[in-house]
C-alpha positions as CSV (number, residue, x, y, z in Angstrom):
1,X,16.5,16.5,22.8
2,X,17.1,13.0,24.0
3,X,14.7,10.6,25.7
4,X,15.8,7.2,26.8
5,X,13.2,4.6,28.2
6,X,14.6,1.4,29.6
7,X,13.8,-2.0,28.3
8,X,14.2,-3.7,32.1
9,X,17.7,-5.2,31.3
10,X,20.5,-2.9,31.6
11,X,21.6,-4.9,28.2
12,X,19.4,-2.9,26.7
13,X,18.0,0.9,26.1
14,X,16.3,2.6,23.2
15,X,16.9,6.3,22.6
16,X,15.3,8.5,20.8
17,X,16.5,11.6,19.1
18,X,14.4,14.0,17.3
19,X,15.4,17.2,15.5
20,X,13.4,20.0,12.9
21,X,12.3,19.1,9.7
22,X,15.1,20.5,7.4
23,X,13.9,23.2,5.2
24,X,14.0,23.5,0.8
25,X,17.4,25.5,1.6
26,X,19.5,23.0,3.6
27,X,18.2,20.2,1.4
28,X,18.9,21.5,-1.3
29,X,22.3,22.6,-0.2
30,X,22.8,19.2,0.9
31,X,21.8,17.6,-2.1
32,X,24.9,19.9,-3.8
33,X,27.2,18.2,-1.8
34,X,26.1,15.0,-2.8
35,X,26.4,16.1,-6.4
36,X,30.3,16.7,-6.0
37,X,30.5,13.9,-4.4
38,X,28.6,11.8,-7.2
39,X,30.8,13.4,-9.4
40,X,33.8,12.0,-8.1
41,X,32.2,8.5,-8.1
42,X,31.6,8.8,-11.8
43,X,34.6,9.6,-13.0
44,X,36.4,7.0,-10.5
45,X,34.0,4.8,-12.2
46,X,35.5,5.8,-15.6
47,X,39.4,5.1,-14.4
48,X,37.8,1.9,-12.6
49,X,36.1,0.3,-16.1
50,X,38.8,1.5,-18.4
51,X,42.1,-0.1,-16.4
52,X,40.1,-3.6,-15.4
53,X,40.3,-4.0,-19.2
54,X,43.6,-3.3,-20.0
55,X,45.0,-5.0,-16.8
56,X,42.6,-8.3,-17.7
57,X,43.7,-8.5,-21.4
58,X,47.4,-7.9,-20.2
59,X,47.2,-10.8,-17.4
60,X,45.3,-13.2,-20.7
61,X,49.0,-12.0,-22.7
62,X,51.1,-12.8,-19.8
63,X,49.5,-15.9,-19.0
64,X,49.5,-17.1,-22.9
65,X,52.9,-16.1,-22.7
66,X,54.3,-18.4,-19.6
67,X,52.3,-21.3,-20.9
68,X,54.2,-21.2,-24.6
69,X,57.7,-21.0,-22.6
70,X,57.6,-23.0,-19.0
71,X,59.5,-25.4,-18.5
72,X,58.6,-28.5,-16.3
73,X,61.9,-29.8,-14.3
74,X,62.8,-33.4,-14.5
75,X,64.4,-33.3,-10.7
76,X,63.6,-31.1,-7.7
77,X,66.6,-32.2,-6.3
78,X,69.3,-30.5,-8.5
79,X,69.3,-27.2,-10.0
80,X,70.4,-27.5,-14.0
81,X,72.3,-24.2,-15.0
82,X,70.7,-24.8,-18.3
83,X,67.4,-23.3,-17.0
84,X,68.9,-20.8,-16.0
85,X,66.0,-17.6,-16.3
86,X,63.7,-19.6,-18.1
87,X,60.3,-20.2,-16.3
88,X,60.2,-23.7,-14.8
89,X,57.5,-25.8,-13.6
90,X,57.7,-27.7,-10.4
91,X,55.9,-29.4,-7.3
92,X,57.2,-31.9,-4.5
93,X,57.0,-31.1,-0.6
94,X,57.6,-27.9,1.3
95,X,60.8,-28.0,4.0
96,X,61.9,-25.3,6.3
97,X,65.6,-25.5,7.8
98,X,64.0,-24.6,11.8
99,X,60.7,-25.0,13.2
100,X,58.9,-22.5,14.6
101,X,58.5,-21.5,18.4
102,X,56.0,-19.9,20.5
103,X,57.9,-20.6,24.0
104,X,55.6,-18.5,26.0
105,X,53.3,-21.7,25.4
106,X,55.9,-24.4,25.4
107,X,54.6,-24.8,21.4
108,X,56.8,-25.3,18.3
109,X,55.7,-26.7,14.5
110,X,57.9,-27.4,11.4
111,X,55.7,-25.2,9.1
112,X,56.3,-22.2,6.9
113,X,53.8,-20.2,9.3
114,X,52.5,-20.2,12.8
115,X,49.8,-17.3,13.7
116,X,48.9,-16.8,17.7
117,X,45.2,-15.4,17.5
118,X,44.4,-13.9,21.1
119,X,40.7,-13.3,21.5
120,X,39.4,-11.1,24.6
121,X,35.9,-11.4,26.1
122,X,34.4,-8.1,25.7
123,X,31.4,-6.0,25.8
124,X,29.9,-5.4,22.0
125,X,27.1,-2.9,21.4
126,X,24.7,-3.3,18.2
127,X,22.4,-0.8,16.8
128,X,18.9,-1.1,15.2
129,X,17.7,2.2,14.0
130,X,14.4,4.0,12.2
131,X,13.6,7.3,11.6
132,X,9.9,8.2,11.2
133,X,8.3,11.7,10.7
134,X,6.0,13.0,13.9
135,X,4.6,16.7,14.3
136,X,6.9,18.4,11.5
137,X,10.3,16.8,13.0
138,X,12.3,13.8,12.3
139,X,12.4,11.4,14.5
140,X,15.2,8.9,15.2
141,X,14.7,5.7,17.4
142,X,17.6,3.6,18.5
143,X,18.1,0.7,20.4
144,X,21.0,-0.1,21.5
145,X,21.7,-4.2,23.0
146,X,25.0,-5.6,24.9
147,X,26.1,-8.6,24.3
148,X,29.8,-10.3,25.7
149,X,31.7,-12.1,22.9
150,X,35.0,-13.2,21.9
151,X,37.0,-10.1,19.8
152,X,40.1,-10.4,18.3
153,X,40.3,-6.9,18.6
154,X,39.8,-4.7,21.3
155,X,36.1,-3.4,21.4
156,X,36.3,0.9,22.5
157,X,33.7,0.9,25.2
158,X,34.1,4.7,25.4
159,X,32.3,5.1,21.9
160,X,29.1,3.2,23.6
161,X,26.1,5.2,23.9
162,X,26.1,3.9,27.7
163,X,29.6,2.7,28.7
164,X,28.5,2.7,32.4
165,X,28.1,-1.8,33.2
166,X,30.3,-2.3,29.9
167,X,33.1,-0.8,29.9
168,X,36.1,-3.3,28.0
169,X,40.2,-3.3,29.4
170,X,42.1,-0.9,26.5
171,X,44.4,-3.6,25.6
172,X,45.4,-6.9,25.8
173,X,47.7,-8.7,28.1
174,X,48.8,-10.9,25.5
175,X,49.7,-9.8,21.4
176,X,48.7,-11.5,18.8
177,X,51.5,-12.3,16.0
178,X,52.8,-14.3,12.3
179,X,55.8,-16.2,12.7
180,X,57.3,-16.8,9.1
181,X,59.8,-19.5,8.3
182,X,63.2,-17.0,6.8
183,X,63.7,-19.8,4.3
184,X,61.3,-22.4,2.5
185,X,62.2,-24.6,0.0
186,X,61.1,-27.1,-2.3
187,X,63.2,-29.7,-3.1
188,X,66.9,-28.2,-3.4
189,X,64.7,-24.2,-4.5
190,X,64.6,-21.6,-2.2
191,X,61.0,-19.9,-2.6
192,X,60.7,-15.9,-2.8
193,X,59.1,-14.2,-0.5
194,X,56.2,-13.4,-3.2
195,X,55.8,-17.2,-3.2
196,X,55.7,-17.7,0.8
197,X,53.5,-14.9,1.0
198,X,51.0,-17.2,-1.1
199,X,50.6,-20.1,1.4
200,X,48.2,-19.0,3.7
201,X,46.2,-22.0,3.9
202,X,45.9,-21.7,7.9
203,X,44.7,-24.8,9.8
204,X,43.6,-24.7,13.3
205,X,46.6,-26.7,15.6
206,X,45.0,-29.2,18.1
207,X,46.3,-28.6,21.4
208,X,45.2,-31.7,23.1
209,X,48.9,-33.5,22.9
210,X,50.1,-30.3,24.8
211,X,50.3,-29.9,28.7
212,X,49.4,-26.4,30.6
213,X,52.5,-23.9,29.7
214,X,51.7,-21.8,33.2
215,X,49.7,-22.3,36.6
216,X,47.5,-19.4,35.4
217,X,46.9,-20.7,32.1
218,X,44.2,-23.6,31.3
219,X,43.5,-25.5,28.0
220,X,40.2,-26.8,26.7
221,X,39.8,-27.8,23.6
222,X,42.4,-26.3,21.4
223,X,42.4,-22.5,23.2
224,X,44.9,-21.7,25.9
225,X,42.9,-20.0,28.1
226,X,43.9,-16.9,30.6
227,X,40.3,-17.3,33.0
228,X,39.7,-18.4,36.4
229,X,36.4,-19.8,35.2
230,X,36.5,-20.7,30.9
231,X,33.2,-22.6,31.5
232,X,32.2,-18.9,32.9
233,X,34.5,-16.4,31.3
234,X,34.5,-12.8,32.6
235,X,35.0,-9.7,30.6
236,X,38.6,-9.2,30.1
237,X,39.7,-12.8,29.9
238,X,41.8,-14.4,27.2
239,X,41.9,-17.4,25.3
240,X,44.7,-18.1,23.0
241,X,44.7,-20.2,19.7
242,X,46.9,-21.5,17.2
243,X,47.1,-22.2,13.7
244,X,49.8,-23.4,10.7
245,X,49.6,-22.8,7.4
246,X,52.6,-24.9,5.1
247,X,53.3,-28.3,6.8
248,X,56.7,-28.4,6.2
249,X,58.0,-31.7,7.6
250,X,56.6,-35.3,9.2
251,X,54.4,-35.0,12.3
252,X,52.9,-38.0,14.0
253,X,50.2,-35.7,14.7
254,X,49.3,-34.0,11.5
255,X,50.9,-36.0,8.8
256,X,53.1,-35.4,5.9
257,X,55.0,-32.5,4.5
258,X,51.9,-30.7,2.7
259,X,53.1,-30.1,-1.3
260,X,53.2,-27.3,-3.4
261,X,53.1,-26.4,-7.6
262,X,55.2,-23.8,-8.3
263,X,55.7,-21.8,-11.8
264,X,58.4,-19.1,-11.4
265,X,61.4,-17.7,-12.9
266,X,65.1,-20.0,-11.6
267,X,68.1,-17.7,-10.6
268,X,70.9,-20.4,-9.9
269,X,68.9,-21.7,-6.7
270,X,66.4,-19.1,-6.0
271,X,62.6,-19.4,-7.2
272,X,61.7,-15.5,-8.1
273,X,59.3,-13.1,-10.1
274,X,59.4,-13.4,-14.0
275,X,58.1,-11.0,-15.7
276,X,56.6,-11.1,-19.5
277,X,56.9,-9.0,-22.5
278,X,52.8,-8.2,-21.7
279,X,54.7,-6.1,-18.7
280,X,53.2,-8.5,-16.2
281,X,54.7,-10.9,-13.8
282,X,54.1,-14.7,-12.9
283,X,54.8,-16.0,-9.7
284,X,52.6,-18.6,-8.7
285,X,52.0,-21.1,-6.3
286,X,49.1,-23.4,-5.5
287,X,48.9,-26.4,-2.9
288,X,48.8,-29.7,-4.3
289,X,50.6,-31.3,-7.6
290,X,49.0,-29.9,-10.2
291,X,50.0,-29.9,-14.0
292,X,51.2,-26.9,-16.0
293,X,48.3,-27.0,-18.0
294,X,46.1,-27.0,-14.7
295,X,47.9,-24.8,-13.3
296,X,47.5,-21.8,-16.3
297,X,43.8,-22.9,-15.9
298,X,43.1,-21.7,-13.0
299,X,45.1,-18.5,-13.3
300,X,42.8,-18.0,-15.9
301,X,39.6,-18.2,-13.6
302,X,41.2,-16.1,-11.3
303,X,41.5,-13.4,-13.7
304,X,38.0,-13.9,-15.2
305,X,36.7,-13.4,-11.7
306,X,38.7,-10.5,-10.6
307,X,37.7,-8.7,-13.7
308,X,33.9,-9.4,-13.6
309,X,34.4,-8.7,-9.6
310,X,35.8,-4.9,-11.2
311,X,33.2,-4.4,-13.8
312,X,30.3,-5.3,-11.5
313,X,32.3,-2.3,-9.2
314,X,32.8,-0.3,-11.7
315,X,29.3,-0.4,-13.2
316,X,27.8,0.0,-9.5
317,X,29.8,2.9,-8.8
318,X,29.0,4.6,-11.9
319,X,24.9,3.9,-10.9
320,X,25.3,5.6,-7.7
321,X,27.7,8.6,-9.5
322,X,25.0,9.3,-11.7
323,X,21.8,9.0,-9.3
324,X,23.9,11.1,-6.8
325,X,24.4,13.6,-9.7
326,X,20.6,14.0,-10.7
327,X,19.4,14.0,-7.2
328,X,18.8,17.3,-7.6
329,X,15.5,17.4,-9.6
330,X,13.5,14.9,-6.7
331,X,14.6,17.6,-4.6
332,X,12.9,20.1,-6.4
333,X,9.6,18.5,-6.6
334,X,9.5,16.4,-2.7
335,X,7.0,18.8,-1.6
336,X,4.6,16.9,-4.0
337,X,4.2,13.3,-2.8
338,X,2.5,12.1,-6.4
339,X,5.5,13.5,-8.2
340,X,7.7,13.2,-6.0
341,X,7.4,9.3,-6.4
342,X,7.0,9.1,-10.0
343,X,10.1,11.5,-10.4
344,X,12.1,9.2,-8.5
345,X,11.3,6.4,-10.1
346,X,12.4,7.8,-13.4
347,X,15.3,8.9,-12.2
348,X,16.4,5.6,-11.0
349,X,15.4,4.4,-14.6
350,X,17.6,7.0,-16.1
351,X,20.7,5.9,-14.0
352,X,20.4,2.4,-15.1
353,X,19.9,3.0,-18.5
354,X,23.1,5.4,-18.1
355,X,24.8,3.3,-16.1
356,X,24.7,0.1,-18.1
357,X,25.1,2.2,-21.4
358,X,28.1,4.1,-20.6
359,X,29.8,0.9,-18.7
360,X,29.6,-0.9,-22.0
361,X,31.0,2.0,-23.9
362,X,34.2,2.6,-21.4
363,X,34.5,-1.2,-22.0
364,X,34.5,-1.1,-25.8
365,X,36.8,1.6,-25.6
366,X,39.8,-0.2,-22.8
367,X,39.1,-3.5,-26.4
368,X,39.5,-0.8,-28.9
369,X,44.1,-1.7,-29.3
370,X,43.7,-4.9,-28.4
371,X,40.5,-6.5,-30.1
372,X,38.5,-4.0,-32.1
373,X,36.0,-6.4,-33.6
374,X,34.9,-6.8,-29.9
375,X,34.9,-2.9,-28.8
376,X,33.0,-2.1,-32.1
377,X,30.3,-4.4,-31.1
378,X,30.2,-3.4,-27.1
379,X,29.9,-0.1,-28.5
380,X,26.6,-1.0,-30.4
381,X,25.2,-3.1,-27.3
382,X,25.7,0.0,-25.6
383,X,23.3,2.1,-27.0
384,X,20.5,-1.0,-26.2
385,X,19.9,0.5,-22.6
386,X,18.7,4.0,-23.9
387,X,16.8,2.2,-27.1
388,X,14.7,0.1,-24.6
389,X,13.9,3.1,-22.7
390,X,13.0,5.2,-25.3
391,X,10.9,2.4,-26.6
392,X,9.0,2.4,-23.3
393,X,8.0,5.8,-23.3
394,X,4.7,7.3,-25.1
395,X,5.0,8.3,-29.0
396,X,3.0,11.5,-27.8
397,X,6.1,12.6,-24.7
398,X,8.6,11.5,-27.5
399,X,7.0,14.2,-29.6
């Protein structure tokens, strides 16, 4: 059954849903499911842990690799057949042969990319829920609060609890959209689309040098806005912003040409993928003028981050795996409250210990080709997990 008790703002309502206290059989059954599923998230962690290896020590190869062979160009001006496939080193200023238009707003930009972001007023609902046992059943309490905000996307009022006072339009009058520049260049190099892709440094356009596009349009600030009142905007209305990323020529309002380093492979005039003996490929682009040697650096931040990022994933995922797994025995025993908690805290002990054990093992094993002193000794730090546990526990239950 439901019961709803108003708050005295039609913003807000609390609900409460209440429903019999399952029994040993549907827990249990439930808690079957959840050891498939665990299952699953174990082995994914396996695949997960063992790949983030191989793909970081390939990408260490790779990037080893391109710093024995680039070359850094003498001129960005002229394109020397001699290094021709070779990996080159460059940086100077981005151009793009056209600017970019938006003519529905009377706006253009010389810049590799020009985004529209259309934002819509809108209802938004937020949930704040507890559950609470009360006369055998379980109890759910939910309140559930309005609010009007700015969306880039349209919010479905027809999955609110109470859609009645805030109900949102289904779409917007006006699309959102990415206009990209169909050739970039640096100096007398046309970039790849790999390397474009890369500048996404977006910057906010002021719009205060610009004049109202339509009667039914107002600017303040830097938003176009579609309202009869912005001070006072009603759900439905628009407001409409701008932003550039890859300055690609003078503007007397934003400045110079923004530059670029660039390390990819030269075909004749074309910048494009080069890939390594490691089986990987380098295509890389960062903002600024940078040195090779700076540039190699960071890559190899980039990669130490991603693959702490994917072991830190991959040991998580493995935790819950293995607690999903073993849920089974705290259901056995959750009619006792006394060992019911002391249960679950040794299971939660176990599935760290596992966890951490078996993360550094599939680790030692993705080193084994590549650096064995290193997987050998992983595999012995391994087994520290289950020694400190065992070390922890009574002589007389280790008996």
């Amino acid at each position: 059954f439901q019961q709803f008790s108003d708050t005295g703002s039609r913003k807000d309502h609390v609900k409460i849903t209440s429903e019999p206290k399952p029994g040993f059989l549907e827990r249990l059954s439930e808690t079957s499911g959840g050891m498939l599923v665990g299952l699953g998230t174990f082995l994914l962690a396996f695949y997960l842990l063992f790949t983030n290896e191989g793909r970081a020590l390939r990408t260490a190869k790779s990037l080893e690799e391109g710093l024995s062979l680039v070359v850094p160009l003498d001129s960005i001006h002229s394109v020397s057949q001699q290094n021709e496939g070779r990996l080159v080193h460059l940086a100077g200023a981005l151009s793009t042969s056209k600017p970019l238009f938006d003519p529905s707003y009377g706006l253009s930009i010389q810049a590799v990319k020009l985004k529209r972001n259309v934002e819509m007023y809108q209802w938004v609902e937020y949930e704040d829920s507890k559950e609470y046992e009360e006369n055998g059943e379980i109890k759910k309490e939910t309140k559930y609060s309005y609010n009007t905000e700015w969306k880039s996307e349209v919010v479905n009022s027809r999955n609110f609890d109470r859609e009645i006072g805030h109900k949102n339009p289904s779409a917007m009058a006006v699309e959102s959209f990415t206009a990209v520049s169909p050739n970039v260049q640096v100096g007398s190099f046309v970039l790849s689309k790999g390397l474009v892709d890369r500048i996404d440094d977006f910057k906010q356009l002021s719009l205060s040098h610009l004049e109202d596009p339509h009667a039914d349009v107002t600017r303040g600030g830097n938003y176009f806005y579609h309202s009869d009142n912005p001070r006072r905007p009603e759900v439905g209305d628009l407001r409409v912003s701008f932003f550039y990323a890859g300055l690609s020529g003078d503007d007397p309002h934003l400045g110079s040409a923004d530059k670029v380093t660039v390390i990819a492979r030269q075909r004749g005039d074309q910048l494009a993928p080069y890939h390594t003996k490691s089986g990987d490929v380098l295509e890389i682009l960062y903002p600024g003028d940078l040195s090779v040697e700076e540039v190699f650096q960071k890559e190899h931040e980039s990669n130490t981050m991603k693959t702490w990022a994917l072991r830190a994933a991959g040991w998580l995922s493995m935790f819950v795996g293995i607690s999903l797994m073993i849920r089974i025995f705290y259901t056995l025993v959750d009619w006792f409250p006394v060992v019911r908690d002391l249960v679950d805290i040794g299971l939660k002990a176990f599935a760290l210990c596992m966890a951490s054990s078996l993360s550094l093992l599939t680790i030692a094993v993705g080193w084994l080709f590549y650096r064995p002193l290193w997987a050998l000794l992983l595999a012995l730090l391994s087994t520290v997990p289950v020694l400190v546990a065992r070390a922890r526990v009574p002589p007389k239950k280790q008996q």
